[in-house]
C-alpha positions as CSV (number, residue, x, y, z in Angstrom):
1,X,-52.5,86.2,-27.5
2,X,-49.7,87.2,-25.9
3,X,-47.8,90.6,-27.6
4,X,-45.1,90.4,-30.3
5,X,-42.9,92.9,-28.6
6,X,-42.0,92.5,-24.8
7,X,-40.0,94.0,-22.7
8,X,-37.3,93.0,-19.4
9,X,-40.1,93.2,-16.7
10,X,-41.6,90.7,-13.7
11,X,-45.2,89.9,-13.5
12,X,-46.0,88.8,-10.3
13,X,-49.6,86.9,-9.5
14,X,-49.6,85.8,-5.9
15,X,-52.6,83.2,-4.2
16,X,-51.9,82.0,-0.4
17,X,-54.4,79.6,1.9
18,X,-56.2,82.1,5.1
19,X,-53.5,81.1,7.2
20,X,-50.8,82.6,5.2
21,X,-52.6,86.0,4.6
22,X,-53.8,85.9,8.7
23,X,-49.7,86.0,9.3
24,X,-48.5,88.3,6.6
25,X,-46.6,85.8,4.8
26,X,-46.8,87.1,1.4
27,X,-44.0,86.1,-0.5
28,X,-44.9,87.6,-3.3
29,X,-45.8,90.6,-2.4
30,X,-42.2,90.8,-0.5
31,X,-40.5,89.8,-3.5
32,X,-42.0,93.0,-5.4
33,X,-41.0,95.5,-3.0
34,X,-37.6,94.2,-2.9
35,X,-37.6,94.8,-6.9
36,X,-38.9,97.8,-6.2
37,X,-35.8,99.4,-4.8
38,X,-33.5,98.3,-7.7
39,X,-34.1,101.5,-10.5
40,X,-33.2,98.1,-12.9
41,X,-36.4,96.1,-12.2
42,X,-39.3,96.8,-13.3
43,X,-42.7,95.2,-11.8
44,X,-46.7,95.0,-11.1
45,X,-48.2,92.6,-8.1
46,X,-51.7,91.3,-8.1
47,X,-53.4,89.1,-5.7
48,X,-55.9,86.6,-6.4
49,X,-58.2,84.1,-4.3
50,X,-59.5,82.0,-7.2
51,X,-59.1,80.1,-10.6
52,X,-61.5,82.8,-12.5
53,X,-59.3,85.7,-11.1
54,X,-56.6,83.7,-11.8
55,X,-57.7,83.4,-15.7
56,X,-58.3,87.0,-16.0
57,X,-55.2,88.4,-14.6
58,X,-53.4,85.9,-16.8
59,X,-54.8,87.3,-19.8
60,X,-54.0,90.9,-18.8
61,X,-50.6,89.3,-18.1
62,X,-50.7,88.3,-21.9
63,X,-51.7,91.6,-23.2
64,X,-49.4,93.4,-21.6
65,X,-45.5,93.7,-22.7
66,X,-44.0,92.2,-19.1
67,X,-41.8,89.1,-20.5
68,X,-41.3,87.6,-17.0
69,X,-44.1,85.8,-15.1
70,X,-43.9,84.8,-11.6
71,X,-46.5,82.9,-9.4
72,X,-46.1,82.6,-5.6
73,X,-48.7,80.2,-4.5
74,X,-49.2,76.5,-2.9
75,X,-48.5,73.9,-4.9
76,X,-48.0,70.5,-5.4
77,X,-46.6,68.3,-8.3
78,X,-50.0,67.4,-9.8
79,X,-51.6,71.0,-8.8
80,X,-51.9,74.4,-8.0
81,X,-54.3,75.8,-5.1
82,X,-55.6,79.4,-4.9
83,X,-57.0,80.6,-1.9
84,X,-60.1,79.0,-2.8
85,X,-59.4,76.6,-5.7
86,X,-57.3,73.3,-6.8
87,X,-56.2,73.6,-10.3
88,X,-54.9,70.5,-12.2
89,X,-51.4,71.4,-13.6
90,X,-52.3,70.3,-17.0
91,X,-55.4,72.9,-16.9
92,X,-52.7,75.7,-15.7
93,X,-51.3,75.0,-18.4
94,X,-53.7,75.5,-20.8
95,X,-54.2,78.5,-19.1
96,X,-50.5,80.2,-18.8
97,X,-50.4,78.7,-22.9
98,X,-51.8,81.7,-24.5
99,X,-49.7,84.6,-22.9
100,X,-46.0,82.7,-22.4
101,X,-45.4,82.7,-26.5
102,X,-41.2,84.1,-25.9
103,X,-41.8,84.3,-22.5
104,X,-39.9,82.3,-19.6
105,X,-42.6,81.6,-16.1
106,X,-40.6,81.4,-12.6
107,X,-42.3,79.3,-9.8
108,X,-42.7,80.0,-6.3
109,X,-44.1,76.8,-4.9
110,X,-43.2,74.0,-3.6
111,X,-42.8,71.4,-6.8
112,X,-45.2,72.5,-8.9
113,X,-42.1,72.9,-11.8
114,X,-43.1,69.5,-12.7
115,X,-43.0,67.2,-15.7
116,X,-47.1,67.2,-15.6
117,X,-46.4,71.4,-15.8
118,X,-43.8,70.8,-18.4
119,X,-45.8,68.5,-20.5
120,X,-48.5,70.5,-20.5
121,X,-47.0,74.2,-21.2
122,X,-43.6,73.6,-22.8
123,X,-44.5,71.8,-26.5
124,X,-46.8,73.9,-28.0
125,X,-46.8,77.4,-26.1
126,X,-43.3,79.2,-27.2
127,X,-42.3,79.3,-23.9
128,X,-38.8,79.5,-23.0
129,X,-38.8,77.9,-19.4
130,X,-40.5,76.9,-16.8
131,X,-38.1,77.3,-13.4
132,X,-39.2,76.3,-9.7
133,X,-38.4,74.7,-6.4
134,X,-37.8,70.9,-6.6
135,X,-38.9,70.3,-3.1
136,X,-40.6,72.3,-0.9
137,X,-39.4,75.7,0.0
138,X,-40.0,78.3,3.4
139,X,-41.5,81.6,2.5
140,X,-38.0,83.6,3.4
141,X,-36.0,81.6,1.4
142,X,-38.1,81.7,-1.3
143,X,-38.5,85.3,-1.5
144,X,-34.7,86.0,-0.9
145,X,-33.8,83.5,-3.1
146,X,-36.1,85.2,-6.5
147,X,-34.9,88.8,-5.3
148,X,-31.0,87.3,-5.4
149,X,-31.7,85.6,-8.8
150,X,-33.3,88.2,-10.7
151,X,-31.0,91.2,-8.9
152,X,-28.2,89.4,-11.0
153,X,-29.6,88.2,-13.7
154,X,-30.7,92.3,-14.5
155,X,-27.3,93.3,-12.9
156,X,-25.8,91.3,-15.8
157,X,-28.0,92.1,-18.7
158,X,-31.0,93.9,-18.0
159,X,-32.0,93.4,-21.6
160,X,-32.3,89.5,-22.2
161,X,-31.8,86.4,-19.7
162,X,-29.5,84.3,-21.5
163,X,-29.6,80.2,-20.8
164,X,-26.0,80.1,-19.5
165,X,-26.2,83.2,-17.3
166,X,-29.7,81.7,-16.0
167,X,-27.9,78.5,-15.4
168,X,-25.1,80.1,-13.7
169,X,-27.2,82.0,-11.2
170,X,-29.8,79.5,-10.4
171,X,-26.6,77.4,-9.3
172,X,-25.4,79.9,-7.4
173,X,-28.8,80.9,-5.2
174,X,-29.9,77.0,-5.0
175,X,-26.4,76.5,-3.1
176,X,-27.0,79.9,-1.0
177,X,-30.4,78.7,-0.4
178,X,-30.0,75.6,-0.2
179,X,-32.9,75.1,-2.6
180,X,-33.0,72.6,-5.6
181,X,-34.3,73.8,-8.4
182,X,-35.8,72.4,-11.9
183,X,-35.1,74.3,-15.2
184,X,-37.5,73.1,-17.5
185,X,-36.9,73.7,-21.6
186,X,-38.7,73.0,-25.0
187,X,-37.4,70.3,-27.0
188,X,-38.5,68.9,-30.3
189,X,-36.2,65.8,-30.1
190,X,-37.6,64.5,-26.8
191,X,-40.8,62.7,-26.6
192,X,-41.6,64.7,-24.0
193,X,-41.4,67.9,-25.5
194,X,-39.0,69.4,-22.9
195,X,-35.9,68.7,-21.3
196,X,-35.1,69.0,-17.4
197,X,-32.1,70.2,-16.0
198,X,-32.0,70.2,-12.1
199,X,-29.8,72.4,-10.3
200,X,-28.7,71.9,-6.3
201,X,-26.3,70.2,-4.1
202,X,-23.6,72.0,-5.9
203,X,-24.0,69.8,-9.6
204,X,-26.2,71.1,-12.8
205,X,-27.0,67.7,-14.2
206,X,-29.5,67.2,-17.3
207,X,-32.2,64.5,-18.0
């Protein structure tokens, strides 16, 4: 159960394949020492290889008071891989449900901020959003891209991320970038139980 008080801070769970970690290219683990340097940011960096570690860090992730959490992993629009594991999104999920209740979850993988993520988190959970890539994304851009977003969003208010200034920034880094991005919401008038708002290409346009 995640805890009723949180506070402005970025959990960070990172899993690459053995050719990523062979050539350095932790994203993730770039990302946190970028945050590191701004005395605004607050935030922790684990590593996993599988879909048990995965579940455990998750739950310390949902006992602790960090309101932000961030994965940097392969992906897919149906799945998530570890280094060693495939995980269904629908099963993520179920997993991310417990600990996102006021939360919002950032995505850095290639279309895994999906309607099969969506469907699966957004309705029942409490979470507040589910952002990612809507294509696939390079490992530099990606982590320049987070670092850019959350260095304003804090630069802004480092007490709450607002829908509008979220809006307005992820518009701003997709067109840097040149990275489409999906902002996925709850909503108890859609069937679906969330509504999509992609962001790229210089439009914001809403399904």
């Amino acid at each position: 159960m995640a805890s009723s008080s949180t506070t402005p801070k970025v959990f960070i769970i990172e899993s690459l394949d053995f050719d990523d970690e062979e050539n350095q290219r932790y994203e993730g683990r770039i990302l946190s020492q970028i945050l590191q340097l701004s005395s605004e940011i607050e935030s922790v960096y684990f590593y996993i290889r599988t879909r048990r570690e995965l579940e455990r860090i998750v739950t310390k992730f949902a006992k602790s008071r960090f309101r932000y959490l961030h994965l940097s992993c392969h992906g897919n629009p149906s799945s998530m891989a570890t280094t060693l594991d495939e995980v269904p999104l629908r099963e993520l999920g179920a997993i991310l449900a417990p600990g996102l209740h006021k939360r919002r979850l950032f995505l850095s993988a290639c279309q895994m901020a999906s309607p099969a993520l969506a469907q699966g988190l957004l309705p029942s959970s409490g979470c507040y959003s589910v952002i990612g890539p809507a294509s696939d994304v390079d490992f530099g851009d990606a982590a320049l891209l987070w670092a850019s977003f959350y260095h304003l969003m804090f630069r802004d208010d480092r007490v709450v991320m607002k829908r509008e200034q979220i809006l307005k920034h992820l518009k701003s880094t997709a067109g840097l970038f040149g990275v489409p991005l999906n902002y996925f919401a709850p909503s108890r008038t859609r069937k679906e139980g969330y509504q999509l708002t992609r962001i790229g290409r210089g439009t914001v346009a809403q399904s």
